[in-house]
N, CA, C and O atoms as a GROMACS GRO file, in nm:
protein
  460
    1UNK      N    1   0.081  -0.119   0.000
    1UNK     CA    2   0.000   0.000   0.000
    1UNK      C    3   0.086   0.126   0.000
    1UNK      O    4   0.081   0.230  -0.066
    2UNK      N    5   0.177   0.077   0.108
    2UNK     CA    6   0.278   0.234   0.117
    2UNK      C    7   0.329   0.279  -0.053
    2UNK      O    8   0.347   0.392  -0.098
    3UNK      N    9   0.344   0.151  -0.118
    3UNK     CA   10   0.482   0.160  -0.220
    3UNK      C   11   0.350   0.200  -0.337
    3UNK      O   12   0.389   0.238  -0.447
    4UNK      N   13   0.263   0.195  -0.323
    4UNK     CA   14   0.138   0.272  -0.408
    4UNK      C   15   0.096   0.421  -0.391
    4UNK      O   16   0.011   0.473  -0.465
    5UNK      N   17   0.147   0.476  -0.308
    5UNK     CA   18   0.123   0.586  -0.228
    5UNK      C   19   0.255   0.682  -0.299
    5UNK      O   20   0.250   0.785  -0.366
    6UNK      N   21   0.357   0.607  -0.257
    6UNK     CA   22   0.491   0.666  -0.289
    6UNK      C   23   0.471   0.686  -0.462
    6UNK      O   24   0.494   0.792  -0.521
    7UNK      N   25   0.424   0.560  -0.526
    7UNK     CA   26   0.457   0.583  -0.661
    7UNK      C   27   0.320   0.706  -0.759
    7UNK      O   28   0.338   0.762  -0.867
    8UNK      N   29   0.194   0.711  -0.666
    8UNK     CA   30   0.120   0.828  -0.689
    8UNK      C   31   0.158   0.964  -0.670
    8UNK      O   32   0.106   1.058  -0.729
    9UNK      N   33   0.269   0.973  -0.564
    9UNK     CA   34   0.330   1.109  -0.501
    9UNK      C   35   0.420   1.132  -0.637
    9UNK      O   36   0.410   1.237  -0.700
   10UNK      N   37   0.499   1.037  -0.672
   10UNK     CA   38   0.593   1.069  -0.765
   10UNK      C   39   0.534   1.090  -0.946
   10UNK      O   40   0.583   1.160  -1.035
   11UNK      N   41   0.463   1.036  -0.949
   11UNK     CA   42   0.360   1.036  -1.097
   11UNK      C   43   0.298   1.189  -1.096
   11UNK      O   44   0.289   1.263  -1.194
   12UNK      N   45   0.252   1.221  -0.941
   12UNK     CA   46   0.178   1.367  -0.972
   12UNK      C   47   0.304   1.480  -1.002
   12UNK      O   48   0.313   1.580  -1.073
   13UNK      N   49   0.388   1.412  -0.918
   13UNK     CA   50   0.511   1.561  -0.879
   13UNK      C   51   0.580   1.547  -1.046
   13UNK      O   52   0.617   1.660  -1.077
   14UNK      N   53   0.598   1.485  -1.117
   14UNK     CA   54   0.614   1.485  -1.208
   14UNK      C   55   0.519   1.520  -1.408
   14UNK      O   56   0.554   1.528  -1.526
   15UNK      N   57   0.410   1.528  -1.338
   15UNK     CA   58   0.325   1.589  -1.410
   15UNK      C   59   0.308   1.746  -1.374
   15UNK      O   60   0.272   1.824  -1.463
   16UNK      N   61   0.330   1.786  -1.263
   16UNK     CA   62   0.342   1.898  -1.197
   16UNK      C   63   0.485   1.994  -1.266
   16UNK      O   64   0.489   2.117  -1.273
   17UNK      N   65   0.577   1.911  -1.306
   17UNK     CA   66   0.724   1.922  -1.318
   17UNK      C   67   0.688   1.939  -1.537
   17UNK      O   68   0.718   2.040  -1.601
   18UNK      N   69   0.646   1.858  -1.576
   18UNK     CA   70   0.630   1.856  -1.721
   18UNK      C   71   0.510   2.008  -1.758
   18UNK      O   72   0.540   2.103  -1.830
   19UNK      N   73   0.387   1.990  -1.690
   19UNK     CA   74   0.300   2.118  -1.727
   19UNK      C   75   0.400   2.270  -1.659
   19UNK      O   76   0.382   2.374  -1.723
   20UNK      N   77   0.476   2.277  -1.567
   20UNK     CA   78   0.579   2.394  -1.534
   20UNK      C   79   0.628   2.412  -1.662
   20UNK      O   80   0.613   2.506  -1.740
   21UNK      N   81   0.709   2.274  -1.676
   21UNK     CA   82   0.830   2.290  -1.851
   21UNK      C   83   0.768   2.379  -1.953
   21UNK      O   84   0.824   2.476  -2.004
   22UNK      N   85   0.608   2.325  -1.986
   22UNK     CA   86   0.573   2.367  -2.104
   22UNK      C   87   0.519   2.495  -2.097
   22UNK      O   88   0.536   2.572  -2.192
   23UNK      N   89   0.435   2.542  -1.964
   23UNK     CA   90   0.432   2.685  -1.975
   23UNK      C   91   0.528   2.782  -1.966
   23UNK      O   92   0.517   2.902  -1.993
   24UNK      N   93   0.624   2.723  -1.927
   24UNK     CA   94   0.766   2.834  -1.911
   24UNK      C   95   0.803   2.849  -2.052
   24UNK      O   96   0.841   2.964  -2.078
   25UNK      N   97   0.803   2.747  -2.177
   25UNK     CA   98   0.902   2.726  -2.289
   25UNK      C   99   0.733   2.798  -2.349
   25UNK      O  100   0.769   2.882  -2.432
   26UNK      N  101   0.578   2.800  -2.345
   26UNK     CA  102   0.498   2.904  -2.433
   26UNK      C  103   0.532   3.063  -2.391
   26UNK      O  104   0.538   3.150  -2.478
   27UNK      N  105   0.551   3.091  -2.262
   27UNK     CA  106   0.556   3.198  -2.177
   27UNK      C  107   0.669   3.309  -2.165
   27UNK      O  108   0.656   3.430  -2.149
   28UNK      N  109   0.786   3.232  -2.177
   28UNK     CA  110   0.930   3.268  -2.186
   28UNK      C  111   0.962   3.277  -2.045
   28UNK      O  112   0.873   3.284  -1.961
   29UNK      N  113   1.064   3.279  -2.022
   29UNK     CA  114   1.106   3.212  -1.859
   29UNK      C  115   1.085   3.308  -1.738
   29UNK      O  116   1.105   3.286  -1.619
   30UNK      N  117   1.040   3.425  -1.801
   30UNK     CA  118   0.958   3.490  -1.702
   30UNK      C  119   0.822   3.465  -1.666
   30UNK      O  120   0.767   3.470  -1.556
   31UNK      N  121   0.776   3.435  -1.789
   31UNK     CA  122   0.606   3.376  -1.764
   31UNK      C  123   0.579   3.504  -1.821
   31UNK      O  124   0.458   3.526  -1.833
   32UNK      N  125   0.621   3.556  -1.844
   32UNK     CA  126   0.539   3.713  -1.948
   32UNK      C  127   0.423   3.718  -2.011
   32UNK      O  128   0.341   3.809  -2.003
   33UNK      N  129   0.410   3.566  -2.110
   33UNK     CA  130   0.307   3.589  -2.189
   33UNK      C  131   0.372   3.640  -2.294
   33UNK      O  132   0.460   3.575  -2.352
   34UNK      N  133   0.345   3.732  -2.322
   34UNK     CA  134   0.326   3.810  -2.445
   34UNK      C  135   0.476   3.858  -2.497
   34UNK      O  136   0.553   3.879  -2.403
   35UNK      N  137   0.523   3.874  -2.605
   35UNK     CA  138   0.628   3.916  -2.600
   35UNK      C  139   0.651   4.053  -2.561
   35UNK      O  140   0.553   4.125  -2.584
   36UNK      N  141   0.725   4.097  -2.522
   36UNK     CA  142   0.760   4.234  -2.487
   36UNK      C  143   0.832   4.339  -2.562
   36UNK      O  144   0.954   4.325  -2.553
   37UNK      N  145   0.793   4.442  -2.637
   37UNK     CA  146   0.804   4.529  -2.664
   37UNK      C  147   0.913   4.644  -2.632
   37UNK      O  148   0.890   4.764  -2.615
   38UNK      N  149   1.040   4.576  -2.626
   38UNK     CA  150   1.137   4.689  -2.573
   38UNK      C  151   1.158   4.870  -2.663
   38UNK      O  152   1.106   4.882  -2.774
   39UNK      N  153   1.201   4.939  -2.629
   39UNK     CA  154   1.238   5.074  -2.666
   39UNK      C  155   1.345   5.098  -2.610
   39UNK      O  156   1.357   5.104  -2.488
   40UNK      N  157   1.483   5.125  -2.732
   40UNK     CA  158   1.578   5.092  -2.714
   40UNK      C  159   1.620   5.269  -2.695
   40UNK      O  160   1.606   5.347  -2.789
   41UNK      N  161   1.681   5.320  -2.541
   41UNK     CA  162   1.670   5.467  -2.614
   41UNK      C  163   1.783   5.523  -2.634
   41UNK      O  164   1.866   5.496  -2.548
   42UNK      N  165   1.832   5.620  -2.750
   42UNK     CA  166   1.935   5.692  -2.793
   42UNK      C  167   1.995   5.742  -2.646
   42UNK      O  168   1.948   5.786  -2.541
   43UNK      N  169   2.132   5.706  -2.703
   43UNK     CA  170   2.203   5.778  -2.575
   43UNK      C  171   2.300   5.885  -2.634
   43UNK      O  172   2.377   5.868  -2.728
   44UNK      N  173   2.286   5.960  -2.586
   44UNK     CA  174   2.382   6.067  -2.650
   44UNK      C  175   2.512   6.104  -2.561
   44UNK      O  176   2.513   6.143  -2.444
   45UNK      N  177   2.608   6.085  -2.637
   45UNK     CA  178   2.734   6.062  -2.589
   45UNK      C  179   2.806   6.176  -2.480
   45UNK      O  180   2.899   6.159  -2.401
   46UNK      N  181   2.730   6.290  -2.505
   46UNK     CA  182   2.741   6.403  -2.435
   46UNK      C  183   2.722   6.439  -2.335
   46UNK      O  184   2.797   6.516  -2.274
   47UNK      N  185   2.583   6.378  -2.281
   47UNK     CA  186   2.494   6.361  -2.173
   47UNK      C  187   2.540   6.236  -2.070
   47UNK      O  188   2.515   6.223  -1.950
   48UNK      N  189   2.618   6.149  -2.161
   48UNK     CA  190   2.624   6.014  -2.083
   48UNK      C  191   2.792   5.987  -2.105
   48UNK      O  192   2.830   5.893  -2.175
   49UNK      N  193   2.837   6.030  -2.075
   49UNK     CA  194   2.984   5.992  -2.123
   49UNK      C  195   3.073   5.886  -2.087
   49UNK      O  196   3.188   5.879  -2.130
   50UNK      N  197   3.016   5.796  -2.000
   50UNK     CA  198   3.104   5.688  -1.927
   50UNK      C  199   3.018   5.556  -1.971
   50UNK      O  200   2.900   5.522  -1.960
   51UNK      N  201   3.124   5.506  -2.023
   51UNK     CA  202   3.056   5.391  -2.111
   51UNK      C  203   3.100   5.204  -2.026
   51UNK      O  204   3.214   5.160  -2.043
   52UNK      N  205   3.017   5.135  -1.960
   52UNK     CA  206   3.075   4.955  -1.916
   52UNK      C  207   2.961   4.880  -1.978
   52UNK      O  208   2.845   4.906  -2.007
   53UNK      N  209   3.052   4.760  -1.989
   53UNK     CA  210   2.947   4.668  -2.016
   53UNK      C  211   2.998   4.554  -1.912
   53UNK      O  212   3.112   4.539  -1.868
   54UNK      N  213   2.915   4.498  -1.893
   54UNK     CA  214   2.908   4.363  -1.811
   54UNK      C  215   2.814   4.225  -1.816
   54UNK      O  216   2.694   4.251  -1.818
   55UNK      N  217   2.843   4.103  -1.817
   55UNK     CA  218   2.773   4.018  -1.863
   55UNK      C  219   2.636   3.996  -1.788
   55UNK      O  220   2.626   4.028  -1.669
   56UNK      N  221   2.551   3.954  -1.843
   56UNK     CA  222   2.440   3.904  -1.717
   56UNK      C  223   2.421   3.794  -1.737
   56UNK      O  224   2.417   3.748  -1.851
   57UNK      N  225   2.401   3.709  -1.604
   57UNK     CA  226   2.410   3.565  -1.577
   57UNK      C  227   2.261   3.558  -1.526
   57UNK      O  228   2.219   3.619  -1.428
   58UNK      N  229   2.183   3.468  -1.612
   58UNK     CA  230   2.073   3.440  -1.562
   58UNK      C  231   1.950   3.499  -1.644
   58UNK      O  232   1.837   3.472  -1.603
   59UNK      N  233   1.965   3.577  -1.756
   59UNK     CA  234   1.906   3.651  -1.834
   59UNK      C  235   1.865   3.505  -1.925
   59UNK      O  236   1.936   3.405  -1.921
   60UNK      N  237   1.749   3.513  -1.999
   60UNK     CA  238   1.690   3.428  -2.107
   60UNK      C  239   1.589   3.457  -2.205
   60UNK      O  240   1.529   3.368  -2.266
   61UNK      N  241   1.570   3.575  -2.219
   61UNK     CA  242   1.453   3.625  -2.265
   61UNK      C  243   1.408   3.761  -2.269
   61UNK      O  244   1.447   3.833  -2.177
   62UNK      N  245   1.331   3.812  -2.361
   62UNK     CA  246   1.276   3.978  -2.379
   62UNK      C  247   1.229   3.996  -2.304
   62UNK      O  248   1.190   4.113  -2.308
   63UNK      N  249   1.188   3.926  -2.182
   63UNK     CA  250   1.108   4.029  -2.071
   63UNK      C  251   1.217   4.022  -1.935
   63UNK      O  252   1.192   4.089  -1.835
   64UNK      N  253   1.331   3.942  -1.940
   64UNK     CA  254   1.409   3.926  -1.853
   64UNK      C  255   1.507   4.057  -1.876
   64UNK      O  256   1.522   4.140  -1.786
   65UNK      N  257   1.574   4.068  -2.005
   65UNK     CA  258   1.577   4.233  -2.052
   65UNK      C  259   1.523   4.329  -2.047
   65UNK      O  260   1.595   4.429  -2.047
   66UNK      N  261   1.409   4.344  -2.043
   66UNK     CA  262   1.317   4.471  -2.023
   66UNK      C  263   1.263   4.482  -1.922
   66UNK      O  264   1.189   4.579  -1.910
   67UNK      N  265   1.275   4.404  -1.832
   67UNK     CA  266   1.283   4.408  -1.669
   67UNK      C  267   1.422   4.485  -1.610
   67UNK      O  268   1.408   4.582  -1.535
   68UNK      N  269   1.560   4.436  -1.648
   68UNK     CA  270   1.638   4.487  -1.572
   68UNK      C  271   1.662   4.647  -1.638
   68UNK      O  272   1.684   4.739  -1.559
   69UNK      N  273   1.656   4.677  -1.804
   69UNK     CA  274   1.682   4.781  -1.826
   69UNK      C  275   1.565   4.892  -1.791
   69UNK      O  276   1.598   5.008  -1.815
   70UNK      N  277   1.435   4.873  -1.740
   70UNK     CA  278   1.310   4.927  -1.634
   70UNK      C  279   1.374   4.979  -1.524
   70UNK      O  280   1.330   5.087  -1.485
   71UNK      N  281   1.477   4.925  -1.457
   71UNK     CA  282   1.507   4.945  -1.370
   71UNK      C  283   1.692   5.007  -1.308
   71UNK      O  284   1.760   5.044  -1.213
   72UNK      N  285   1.689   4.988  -1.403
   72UNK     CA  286   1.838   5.078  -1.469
   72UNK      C  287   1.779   5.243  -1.505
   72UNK      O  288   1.814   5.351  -1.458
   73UNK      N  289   1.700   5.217  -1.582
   73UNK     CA  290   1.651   5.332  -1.654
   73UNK      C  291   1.620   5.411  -1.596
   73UNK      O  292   1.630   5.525  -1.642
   74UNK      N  293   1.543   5.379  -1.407
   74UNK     CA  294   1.428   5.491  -1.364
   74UNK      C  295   1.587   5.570  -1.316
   74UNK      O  296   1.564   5.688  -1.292
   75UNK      N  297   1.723   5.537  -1.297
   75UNK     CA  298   1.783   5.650  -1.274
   75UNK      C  299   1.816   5.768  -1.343
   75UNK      O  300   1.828   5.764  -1.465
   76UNK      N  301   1.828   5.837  -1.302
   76UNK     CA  302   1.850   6.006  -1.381
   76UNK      C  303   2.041   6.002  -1.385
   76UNK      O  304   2.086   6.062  -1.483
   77UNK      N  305   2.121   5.954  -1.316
   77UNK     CA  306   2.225   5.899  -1.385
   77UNK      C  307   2.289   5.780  -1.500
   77UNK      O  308   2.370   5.798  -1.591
   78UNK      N  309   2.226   5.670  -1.464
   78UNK     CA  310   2.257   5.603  -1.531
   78UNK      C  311   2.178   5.512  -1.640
   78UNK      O  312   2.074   5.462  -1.597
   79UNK      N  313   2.210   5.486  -1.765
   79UNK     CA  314   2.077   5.443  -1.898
   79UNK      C  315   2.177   5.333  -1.951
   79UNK      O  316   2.292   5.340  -1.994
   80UNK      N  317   2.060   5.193  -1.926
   80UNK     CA  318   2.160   5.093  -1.920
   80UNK      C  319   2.057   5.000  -2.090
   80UNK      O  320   1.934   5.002  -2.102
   81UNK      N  321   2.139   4.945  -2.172
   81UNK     CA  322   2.079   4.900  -2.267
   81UNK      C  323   2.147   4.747  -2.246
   81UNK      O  324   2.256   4.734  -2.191
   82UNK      N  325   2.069   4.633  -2.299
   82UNK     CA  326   2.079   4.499  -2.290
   82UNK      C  327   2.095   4.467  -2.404
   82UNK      O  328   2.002   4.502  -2.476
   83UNK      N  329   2.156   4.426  -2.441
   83UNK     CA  330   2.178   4.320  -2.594
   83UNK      C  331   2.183   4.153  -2.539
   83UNK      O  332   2.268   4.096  -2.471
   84UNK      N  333   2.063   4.107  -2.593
   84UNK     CA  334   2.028   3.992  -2.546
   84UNK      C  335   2.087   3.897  -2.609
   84UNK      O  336   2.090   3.785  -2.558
   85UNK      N  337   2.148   3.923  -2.740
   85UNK     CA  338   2.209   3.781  -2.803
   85UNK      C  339   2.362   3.778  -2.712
   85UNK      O  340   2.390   3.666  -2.670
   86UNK      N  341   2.436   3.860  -2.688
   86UNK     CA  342   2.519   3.861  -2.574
   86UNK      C  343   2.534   3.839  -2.477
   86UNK      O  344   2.643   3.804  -2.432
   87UNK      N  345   2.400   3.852  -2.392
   87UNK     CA  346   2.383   3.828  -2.287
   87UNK      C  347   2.407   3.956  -2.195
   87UNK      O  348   2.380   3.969  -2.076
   88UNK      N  349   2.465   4.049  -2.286
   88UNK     CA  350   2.536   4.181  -2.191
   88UNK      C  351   2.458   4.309  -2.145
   88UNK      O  352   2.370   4.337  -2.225
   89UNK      N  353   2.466   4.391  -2.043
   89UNK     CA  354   2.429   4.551  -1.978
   89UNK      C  355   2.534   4.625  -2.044
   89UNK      O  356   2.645   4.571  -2.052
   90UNK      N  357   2.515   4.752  -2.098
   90UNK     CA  358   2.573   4.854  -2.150
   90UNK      C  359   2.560   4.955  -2.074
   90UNK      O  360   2.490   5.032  -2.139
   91UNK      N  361   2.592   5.017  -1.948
   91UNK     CA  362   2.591   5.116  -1.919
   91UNK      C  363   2.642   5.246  -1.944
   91UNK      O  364   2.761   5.273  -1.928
   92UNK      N  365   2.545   5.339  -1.988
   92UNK     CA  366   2.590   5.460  -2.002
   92UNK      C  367   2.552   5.562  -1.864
   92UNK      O  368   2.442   5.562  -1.809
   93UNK      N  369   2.661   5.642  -1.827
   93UNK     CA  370   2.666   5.706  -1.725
   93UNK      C  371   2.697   5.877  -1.744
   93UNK      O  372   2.766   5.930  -1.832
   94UNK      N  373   2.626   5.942  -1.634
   94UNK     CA  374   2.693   6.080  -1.628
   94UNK      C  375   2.816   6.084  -1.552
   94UNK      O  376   2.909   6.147  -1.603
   95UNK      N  377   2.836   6.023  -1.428
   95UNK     CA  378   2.926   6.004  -1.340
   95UNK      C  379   2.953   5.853  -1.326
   95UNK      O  380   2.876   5.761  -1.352
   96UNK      N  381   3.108   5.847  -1.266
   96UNK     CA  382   3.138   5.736  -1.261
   96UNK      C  383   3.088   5.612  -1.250
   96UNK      O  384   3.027   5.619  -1.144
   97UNK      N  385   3.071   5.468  -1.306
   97UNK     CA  386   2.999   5.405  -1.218
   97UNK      C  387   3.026   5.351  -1.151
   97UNK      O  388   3.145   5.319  -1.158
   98UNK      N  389   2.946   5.295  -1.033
   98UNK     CA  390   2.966   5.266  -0.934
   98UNK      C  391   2.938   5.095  -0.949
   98UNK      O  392   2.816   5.080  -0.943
   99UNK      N  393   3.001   4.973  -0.966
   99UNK     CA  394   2.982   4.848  -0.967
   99UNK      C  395   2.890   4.801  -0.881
   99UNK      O  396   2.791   4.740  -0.920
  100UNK      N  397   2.913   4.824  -0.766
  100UNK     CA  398   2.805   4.785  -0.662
  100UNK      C  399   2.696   4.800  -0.634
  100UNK      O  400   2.630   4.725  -0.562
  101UNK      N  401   2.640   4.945  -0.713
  101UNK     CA  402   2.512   4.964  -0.692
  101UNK      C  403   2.461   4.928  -0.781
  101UNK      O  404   2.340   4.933  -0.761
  102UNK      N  405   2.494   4.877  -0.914
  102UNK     CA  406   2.427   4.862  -1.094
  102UNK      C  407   2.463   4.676  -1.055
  102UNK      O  408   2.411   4.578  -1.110
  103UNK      N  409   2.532   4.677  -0.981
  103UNK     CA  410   2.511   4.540  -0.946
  103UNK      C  411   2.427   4.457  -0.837
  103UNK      O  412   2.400   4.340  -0.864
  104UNK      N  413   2.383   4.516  -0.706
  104UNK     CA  414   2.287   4.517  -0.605
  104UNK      C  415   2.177   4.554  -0.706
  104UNK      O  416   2.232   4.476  -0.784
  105UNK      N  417   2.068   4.601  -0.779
  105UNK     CA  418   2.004   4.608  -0.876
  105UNK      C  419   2.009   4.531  -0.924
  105UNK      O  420   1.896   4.482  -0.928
  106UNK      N  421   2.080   4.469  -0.978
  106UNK     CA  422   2.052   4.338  -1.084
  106UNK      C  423   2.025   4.184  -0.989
  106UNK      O  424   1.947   4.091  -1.016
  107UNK      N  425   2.105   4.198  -0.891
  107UNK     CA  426   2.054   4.074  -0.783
  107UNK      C  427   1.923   4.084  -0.705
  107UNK      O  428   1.850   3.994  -0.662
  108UNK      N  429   1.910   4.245  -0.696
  108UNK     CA  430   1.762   4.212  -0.659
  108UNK      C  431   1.648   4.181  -0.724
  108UNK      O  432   1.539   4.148  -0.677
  109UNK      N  433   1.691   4.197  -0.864
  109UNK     CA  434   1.629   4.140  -0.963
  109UNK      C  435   1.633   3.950  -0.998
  109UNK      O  436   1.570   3.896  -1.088
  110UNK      N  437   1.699   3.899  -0.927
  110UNK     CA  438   1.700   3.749  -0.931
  110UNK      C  439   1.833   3.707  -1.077
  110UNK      O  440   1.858   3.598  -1.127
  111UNK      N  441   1.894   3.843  -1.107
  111UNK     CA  442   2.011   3.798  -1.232
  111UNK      C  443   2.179   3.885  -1.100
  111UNK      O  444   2.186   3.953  -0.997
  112UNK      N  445   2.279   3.816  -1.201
  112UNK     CA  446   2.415   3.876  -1.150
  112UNK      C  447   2.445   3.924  -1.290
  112UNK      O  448   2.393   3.902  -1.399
  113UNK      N  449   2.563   4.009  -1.244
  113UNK     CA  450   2.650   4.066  -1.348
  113UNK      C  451   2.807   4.013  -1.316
  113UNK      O  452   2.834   3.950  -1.214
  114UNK      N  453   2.886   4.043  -1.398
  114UNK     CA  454   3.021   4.010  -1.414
  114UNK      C  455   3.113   4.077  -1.501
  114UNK      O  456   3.087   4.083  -1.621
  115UNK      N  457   3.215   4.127  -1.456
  115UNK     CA  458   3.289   4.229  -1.566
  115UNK      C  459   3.342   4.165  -1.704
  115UNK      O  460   3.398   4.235  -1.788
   0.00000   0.00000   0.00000
């Protein structure tokens, strides 16, 4: 009886595990839905003069990009663009940047960066 029990626990948790797979791979690994619509914006070299890029680990998708550059963006220093076939953050800056804080941002976002 037990070993009928055990093998129902494991049949569900695994149907549980296959319907996750397939809505993540219609959804994109945010679960977005829909594709997302980025707006990529001009940076003008004048305004922004300090230029890094850094990799992002954990990125997979247009809404996983347009999530972190949302949140790059709301600063009035720094305008960060994603190139997703790279995997990479482009930061453009008025003042120096600061690694730690464009990086605390991105972990609280559930991704890392790396120089």
């Amino acid at each position: 009886m037990a070993t009928y029990i055990i093998l129902l626990i494991i049949i569900l948790y695994a149907i549980f595990c296959i319907k996750k797979y397939f809505k993540t791979v219609n959804q994109g690994c945010c679960g977005g839905g829909e594709s997302v619509i980025r707006e990529i914006p001009e940076i003008d070299p004048s305004l922004y003069p300090i230029k890094e890029t850094y990799k992002v680990i954990g990125m997979h998708c247009e809404n996983c990009a347009a999530k972190i550059e949302r949140k790059i963006n709301q600063s009035h220093i720094y305008q960060g663009i994603i190139d997703l076939k790279n995997n990479t953050l482009t930061i453009y800056s008025k003042e120096p940047i600061i690694f730690d804080d464009i990086d605390q941002q991105v972990k609280d976002m559930g991704y890392s960066l790396s120089h």
